[in-house]
C-alpha positions in Angstrom: 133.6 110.5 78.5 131.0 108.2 80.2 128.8 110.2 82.8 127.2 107.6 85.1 124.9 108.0 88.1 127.9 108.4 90.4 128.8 112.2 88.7 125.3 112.9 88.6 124.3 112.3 92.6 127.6 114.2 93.5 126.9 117.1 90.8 123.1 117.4 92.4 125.1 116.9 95.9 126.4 120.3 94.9 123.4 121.8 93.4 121.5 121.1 96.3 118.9 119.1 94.8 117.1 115.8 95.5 116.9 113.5 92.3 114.8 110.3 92.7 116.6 107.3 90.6 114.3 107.4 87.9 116.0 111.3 87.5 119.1 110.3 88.4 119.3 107.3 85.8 117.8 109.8 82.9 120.3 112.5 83.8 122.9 110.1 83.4 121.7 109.3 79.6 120.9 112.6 78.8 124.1 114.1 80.0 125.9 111.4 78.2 124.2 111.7 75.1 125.3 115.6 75.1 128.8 114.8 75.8 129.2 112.4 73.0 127.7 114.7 70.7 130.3 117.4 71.8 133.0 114.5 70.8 131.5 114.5 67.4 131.5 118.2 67.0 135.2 118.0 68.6 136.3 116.1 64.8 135.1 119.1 62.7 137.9 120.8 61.0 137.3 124.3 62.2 140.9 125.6 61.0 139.6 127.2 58.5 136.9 129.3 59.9 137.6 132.7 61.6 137.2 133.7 64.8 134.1 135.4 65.7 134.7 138.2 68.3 131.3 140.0 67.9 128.1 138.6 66.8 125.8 141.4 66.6 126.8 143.6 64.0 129.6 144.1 62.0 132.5 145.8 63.9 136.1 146.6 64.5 137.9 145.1 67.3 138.0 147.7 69.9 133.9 148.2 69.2 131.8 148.1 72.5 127.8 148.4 72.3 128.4 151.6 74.4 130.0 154.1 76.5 131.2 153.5 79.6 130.6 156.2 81.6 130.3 156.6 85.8 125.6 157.8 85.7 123.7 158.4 89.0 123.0 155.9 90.9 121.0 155.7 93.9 121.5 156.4 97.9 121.7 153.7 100.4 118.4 154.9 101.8 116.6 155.0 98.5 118.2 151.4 97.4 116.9 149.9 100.3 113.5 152.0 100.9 111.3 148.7 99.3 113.5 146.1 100.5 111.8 143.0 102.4 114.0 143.3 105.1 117.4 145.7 105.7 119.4 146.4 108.4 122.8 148.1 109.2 122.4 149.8 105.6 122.0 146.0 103.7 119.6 143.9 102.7 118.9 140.7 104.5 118.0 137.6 103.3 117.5 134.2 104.8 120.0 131.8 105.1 119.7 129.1 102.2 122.1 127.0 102.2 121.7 124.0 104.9 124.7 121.9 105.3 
C-alpha cells in the first residue's frame, strides 16, 4: 500500500496537527517505508510457530498477574480535594478541541 501526502494531511486533519510540507512529504516516506516493511514480514511462514498468549513468565491459560479484587478507593471530596478546577462533584478542564 502507497501512503502519499493526501492520507497524511487527512490523518494529521484528525490528529489535530499542523505539518509544514517538508513534514508532510517525510511522513509520507517514512510511513511508506514502514508499511512495506510490514508486507515483507506479511511473507514469513509463521504456521509453524505457536501462539504466544503470555509473555512474561511461563503460565497456564487462565493465569492473570493478580487478583481481582473490589480495594478502597477514594471519596468524591478527597478525589477532587487537589484538583485545578472542580465543580458539581467533577473535574473540569478546558475545552480542547476547536472545530
Amino acid at each position: 500500500m502507497k501512503i502519499g501526502e493526501q492520507e497524511v494531511r487527512y490523518v494529521a486533519g484528525l490528529a489535530n496537527l499542523s505539518l509544514s510540507g517538508a513534514e508532510i512529504a517525510r511522513m509520507a516516506h517514512d510511513l511508506d517505508e514502514i508499511l512495506t516493511h510490514i508486507d515483507k514480514l506479511n511473507e514469513l511462514d509463521t504456521s509453524a510457530v505457536e501462539p504466544m498468549a503470555q509473555v512474561l513468565y511461563e503460565a497456564g491459560e487462565t493465569a492473570t498477574l493478580r487478583e481481582d479484587v473490589t480495594g478502597a478507593s477514594f471519596d468524591n471530596e478527597t478525589a477532587l480535594a487537589n484538583a485545578p478546577l472542580a465543580g458539581a462533584g467533577q473535574f473540569k478542564v478546558p475545552k480542547i478541541i476547536e472545530r
